[in-house]
N, C-alpha and C positions, 0 to 999 in steps of 0.2 A: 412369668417373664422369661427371654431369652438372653442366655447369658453366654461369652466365653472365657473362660477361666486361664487367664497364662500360665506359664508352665512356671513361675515362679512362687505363683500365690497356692498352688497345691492341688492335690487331689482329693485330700482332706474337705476342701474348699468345695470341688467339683460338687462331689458324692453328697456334701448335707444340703447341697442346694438340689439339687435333685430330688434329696428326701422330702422337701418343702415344697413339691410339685413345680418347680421350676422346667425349663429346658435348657439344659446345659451339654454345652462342647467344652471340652477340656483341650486344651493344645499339649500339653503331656500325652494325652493318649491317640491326638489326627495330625499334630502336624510336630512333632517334639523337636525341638532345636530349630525351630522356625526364626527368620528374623523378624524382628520387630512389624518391619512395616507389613510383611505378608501376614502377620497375626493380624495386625490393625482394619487391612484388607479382608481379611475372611469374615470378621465379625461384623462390617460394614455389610458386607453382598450378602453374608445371612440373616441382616437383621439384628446381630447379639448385641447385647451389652458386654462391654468386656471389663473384665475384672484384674487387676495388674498388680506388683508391688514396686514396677519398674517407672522409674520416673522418664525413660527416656520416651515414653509416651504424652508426654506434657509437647518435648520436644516438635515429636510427630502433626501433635494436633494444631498448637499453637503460631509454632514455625513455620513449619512445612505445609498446614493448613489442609492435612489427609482430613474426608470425609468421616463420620464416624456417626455410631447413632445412641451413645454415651460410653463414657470411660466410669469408673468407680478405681478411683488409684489409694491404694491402701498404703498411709506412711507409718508405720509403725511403730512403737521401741519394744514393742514384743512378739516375735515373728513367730512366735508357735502355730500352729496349725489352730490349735485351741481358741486363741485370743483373733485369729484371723475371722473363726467363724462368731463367737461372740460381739465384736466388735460389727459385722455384716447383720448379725442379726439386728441387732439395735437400731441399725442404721435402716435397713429395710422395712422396718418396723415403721417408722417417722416417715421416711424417704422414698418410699416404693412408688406412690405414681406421681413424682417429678422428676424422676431422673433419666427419663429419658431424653437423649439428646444433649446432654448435660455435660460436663470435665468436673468431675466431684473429688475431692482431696477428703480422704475420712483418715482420722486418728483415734487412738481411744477416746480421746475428750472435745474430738471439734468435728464440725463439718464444715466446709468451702466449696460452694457452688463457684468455680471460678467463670469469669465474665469472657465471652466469646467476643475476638475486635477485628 
């Protein structure tokens, strides 16, 4: 899958998805301090899934109605690096070919497909 990784969820993040054979951009390491909506932008025209812990991305897509070709928004209460990729793995595990196109809200213990209106 193609994925890009904001620069809040880590690099941690980037790197084990890569090890997974993924395709991954890291916005830490091409576009670092980038605002929201050009992160939202670039993963759009590439193609990525982007991967966030920023809810202002809910904002983006729902409100504002920015094109995208899926979100994976990580809400946490354990933001380690650790528990980011643990929790990702689970989730890719079950969830790997429906999420594209998707706004997916993942915690350690739930997932939410939320409804596009």
């Amino acid at each position: 899958m193609r994925f890009l990784v904001d620069e809040c969820t880590g690099h941690a993040v980037a790197e084990w998805l890569r090890q997974q054979d993924h395709d991954v951009v890291s916005v830490f390491d091409e576009i670092r301090g980038a605002e929201d909506r050009d992160v939202i932008n670039k993963a759009y025209e590439q193609n990525r899934i982007l991967i966030t812990n920023d809810k202002d991305f809910g904002e983006l897509v729902f409100r504002e109605k920015k094109p995208h070709k899926g979100v994976i928004l990580l809400r946490l209460g354990d933001e380690r690096a650790a528990n980011k990729i643990t929790v990702l793995k689970n989730f890719l595990k079950i969830y790997e070919k429906t999420i594209l196109g998707q706004f997916i809200v993942v915690t350690e213990t739930t997932v939410r497909i939320a409804e596009h209106i």
